[in-house]
C-alpha positions in Angstrom: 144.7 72.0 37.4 147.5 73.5 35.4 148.7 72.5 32.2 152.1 72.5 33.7 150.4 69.6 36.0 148.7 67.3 33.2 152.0 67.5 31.4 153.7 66.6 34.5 151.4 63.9 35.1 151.4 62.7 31.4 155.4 62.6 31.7 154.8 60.2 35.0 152.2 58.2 32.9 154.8 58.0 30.4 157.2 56.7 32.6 155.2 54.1 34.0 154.8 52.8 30.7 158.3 52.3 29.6 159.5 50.9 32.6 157.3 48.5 32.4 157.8 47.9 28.8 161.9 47.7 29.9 161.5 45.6 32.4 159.4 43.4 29.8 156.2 43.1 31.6 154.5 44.4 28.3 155.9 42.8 25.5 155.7 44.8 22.3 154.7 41.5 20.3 151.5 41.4 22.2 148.2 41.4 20.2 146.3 44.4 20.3 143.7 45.2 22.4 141.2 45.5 19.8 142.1 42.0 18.2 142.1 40.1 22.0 141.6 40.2 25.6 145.3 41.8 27.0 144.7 39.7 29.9 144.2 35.9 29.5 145.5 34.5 32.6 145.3 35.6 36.4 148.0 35.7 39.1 147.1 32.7 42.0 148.4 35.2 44.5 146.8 38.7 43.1 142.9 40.1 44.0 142.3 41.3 40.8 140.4 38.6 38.4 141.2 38.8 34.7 138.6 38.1 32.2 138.4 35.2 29.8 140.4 35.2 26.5 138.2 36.2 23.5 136.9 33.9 21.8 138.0 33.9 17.8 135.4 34.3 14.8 136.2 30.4 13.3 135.2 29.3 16.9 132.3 31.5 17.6 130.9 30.2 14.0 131.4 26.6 14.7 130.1 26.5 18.2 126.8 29.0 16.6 126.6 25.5 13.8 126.5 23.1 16.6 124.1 24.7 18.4 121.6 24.8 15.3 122.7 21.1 14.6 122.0 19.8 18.1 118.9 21.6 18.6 117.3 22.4 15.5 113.9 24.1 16.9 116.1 27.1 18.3 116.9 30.1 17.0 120.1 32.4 17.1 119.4 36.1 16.8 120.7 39.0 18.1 118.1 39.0 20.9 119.3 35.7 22.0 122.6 35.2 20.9 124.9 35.7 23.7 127.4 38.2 23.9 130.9 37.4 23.0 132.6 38.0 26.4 129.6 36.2 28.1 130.3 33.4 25.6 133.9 33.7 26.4 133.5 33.2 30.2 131.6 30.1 29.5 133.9 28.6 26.8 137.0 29.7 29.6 135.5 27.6 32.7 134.6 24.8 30.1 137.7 24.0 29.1 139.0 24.3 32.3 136.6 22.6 34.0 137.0 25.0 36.8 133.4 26.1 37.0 132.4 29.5 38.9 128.5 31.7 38.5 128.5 34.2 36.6 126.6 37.2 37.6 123.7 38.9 36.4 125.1 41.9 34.8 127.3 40.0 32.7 124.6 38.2 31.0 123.5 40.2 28.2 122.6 39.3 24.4 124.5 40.8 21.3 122.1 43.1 20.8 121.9 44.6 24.4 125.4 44.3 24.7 125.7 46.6 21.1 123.1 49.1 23.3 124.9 49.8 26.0 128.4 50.2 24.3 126.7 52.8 22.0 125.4 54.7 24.8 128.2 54.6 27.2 129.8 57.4 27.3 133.6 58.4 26.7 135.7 57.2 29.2 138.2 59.7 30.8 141.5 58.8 32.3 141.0 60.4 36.2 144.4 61.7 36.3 144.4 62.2 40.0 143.8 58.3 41.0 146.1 57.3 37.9 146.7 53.9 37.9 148.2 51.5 35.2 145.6 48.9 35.5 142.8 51.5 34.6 144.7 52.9 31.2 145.3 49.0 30.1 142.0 47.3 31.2 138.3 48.8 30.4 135.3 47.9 32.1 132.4 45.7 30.1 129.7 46.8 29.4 127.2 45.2 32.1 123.6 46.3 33.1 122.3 47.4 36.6 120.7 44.6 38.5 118.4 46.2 41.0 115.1 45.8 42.7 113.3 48.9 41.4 114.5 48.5 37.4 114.3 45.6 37.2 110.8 42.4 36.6 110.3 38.9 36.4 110.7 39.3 32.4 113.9 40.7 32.8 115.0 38.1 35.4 113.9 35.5 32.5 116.0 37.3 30.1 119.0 37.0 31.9 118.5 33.1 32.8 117.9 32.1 28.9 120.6 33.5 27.6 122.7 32.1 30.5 121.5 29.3 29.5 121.9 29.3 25.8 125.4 30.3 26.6 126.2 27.0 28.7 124.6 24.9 25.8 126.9 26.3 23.1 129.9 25.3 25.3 128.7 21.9 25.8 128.5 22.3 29.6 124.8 21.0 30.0 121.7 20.0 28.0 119.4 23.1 26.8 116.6 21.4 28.3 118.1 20.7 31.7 118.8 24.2 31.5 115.8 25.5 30.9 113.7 23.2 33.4 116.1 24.9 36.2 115.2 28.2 34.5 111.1 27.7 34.3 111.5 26.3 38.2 113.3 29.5 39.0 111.4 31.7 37.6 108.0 29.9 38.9 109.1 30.0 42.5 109.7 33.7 41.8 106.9 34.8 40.3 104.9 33.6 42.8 101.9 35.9 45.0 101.3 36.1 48.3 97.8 36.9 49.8 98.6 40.7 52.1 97.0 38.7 55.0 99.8 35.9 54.9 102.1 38.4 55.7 105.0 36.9 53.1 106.0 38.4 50.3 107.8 37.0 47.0 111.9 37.8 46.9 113.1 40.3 45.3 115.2 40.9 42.8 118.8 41.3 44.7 117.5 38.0 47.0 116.8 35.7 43.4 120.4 36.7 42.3 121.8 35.7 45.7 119.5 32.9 45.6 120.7 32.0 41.8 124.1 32.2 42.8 124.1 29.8 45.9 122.1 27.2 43.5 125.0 27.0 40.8 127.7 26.8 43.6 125.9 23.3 44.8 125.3 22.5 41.4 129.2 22.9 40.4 129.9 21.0 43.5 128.6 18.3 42.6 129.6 18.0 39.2 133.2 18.7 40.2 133.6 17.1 43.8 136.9 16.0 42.9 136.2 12.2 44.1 134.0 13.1 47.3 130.8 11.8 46.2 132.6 8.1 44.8 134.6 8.3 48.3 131.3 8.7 50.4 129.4 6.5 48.1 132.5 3.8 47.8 131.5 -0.1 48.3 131.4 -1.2 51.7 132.8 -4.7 53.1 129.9 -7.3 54.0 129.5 -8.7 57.5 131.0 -12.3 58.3 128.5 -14.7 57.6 128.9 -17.4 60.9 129.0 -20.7 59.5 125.8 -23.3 60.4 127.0 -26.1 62.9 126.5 -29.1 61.4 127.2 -32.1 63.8 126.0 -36.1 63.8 123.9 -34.8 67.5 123.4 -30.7 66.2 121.9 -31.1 62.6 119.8 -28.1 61.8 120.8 -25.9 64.5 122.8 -22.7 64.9 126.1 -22.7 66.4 124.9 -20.4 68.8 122.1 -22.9 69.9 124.9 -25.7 69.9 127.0 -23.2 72.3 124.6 -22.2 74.1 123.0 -25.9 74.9 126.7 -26.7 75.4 126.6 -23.7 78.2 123.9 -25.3 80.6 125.7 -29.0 80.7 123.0 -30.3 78.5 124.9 -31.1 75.1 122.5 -33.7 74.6 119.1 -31.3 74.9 118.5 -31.4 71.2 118.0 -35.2 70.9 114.7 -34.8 72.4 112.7 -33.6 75.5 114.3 -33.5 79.2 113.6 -36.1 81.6 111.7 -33.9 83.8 109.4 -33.9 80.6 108.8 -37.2 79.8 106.9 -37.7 83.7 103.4 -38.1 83.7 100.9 -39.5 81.3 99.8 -36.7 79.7 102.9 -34.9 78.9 106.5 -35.5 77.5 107.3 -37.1 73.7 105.2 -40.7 74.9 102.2 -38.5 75.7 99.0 -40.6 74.3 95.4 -39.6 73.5 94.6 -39.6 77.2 96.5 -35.4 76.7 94.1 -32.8 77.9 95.5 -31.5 74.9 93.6 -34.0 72.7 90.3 -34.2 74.5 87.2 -33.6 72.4 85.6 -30.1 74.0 82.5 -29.9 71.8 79.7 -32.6 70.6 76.4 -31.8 68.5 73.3 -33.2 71.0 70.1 -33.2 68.6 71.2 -30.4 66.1 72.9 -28.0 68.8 76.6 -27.6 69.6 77.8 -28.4 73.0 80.9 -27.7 75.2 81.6 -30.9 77.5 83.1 -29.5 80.8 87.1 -29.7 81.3 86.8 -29.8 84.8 84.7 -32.6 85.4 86.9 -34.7 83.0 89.8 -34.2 85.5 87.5 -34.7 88.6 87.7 -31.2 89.7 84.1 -29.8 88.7 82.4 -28.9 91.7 79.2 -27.4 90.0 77.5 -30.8 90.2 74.3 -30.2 88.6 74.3 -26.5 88.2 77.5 -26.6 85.9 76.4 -25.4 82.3 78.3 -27.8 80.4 77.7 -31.6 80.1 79.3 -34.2 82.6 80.2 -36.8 80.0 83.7 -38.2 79.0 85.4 -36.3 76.1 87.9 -39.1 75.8 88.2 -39.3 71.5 87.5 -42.8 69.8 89.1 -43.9 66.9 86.5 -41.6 64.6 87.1 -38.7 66.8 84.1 -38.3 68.2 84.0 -38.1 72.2 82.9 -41.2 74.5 80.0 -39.1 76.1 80.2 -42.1 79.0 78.7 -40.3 82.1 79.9 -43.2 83.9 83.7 -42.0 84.2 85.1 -39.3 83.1 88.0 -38.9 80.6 91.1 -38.8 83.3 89.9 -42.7 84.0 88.6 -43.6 80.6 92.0 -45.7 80.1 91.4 -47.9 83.5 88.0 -48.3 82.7 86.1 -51.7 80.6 83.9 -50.8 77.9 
């Protein structure tokens, strides 16, 4: 390339500039971009995401002294002090309360952060893919996240100073934060035998993994009503009234309609006619009841079963029936006649 060509290309760069400056889309009352982020706010309707505003020196210090006051066993040091634009990002969705991950290579301490700005090298305009964007926004520093550079220690890393990062904000308890991080990092860690034929995930999978976690976990926290919707109070059934009447006391109104269904309104005052036939059964049923009859007597120190079907006449064992032939009619002890003169269908007729 010519120098006739960088100049020209300068001149266009040059031009780009001050029409934007005349058209006042760069204000010349702007902070600097050493002092502050130049971009603190992002177009709804544009692709490109700006990053959060910096956060000032009086704020860094008094989020750094509530952190030390709220949890006094923890430490800030340059190994695990969070860098200021991770910091930032938190503090930004905070306030907000527009909650979004944050991905591993933006998760770095001061002091790694400090690293990789020191070894970066120069950045150099590419003049043939100039673009306005490129000269006014640089790239943060950020780390690879691979499966070949990358272990289980550095995984850890990156999840407690996430986490330390969230605290400072006030987003979430340390220790809520760190009992996600110790679960993470256990289900990672852990080791197959070869013959299972599984294998633990790797590296690219636990950020993937990481990432679909926080999504449900920001879901939750802002659902934006849905959870009080689905879990809203719900109207109790009708209770249906007891029928209480002078003939229906202590039944159902379904009973009383249902007695009131078969002509019978009058069924719960007692039993049916057809019931009250015969001597044995019915509401005027007497001790004469099969029901009642005594079944078993004690004959010199041994229990006994008296025979059923000889008390209604219908034994036809005679001699060879195992159980005795005597009435089973109860007395007024309620022991059993044991007449073997009649049997207990006929012990009413009968003159004792």
């Amino acid at each position: 390339m010519s120098l006739q060509s960088v100049l020209e290309a300068e001149g266009l760069q040059a031009n780009i500039i001050k029409g934007a400056v005349d058209a006042g889309l760069w204000s010349s009352s702007a902070p600097s971009a050493a002092s502050t982020s130049p971009a603190t706010t992002s177009d709804p309707s544009s692709w490109v995401e700006s990053f959060a505003p910096k956060l000032t020196s009086a704020k860094l210090l008094e989020m750094k002294q509530q952190f030390t006051k709220d949890y006094t066993r923890e430490i800030l040091s340059p190994n695990t002090m969070p860098s200021l634009r991770l910091i930032s990002i938190a503090a930004h969705q905070e306030s907000k309360k527009e909650y979004r991950w944050i991905p591993w290579k933006h998760r770095l301490t001061e002091e790694r952060a400090a690293d990789l700005q020191i070894s970066r090298p120069q950045k150099q305009p590419r003049l043939e893919a100039l673009g306005i964007s490129n000269l006014l926004l640089d790239d943060p520093p950020t780390i690879e996240v691979n499966d070949h550079g990358m272990g289980i220690s550095g995984v850890q890393r990156l999840l407690a100073v996430h986490d330390v990062a969230l605290a400072m904000v006030g987003s979430a308890h340390l220790a809520r934060l760190k009992a996600y991080s110790n679960k993470f990092v256990h289900l990672l860690s852990q080791r197959y035998d070869p013959s299972s034929g599984l294998r633990a995930p790797g590296i690219l999978e636990a950020q993937q993994a990481d990432c679909k976690l926080w999504q449900q976990i920001f879901a939750l926290v802002s659902d934006k009503g849905e959870m009080a919707s689905l879990l809203q109070a719900r109207a109790k059934p009708l209770q249906i009234p007891r029928w209480s009447d002078k003939g229906n006391k202590g039944k159902g109104l379904g009973k009383f309609m249902v007695d009131a269904w078969k002509g019978n309104p009058g069924a719960s005052k007692g039993k049916s006619e057809g019931k009250d036939k015969g001597p044995s059964k019915g509401k005027g049923a007497s001790k004469g009841a099969s029901g009642s009859w005594v079944k078993d007597v004690v004959i010199n120190g041994e229990t006994k079963q008296l025979c059923m079907q000889w008390q209604s006449g219908k034994c036809s064992r005679g001699a060879n029936c195992a159980f005795i032939h005597a009435c089973a009619f109860p007395k007024g002890d309620g022991t059993a006649c044991m007449s073997k003169s009649h049997n207990a269908i006929s012990h009413a007729n009968t003159a004792h």
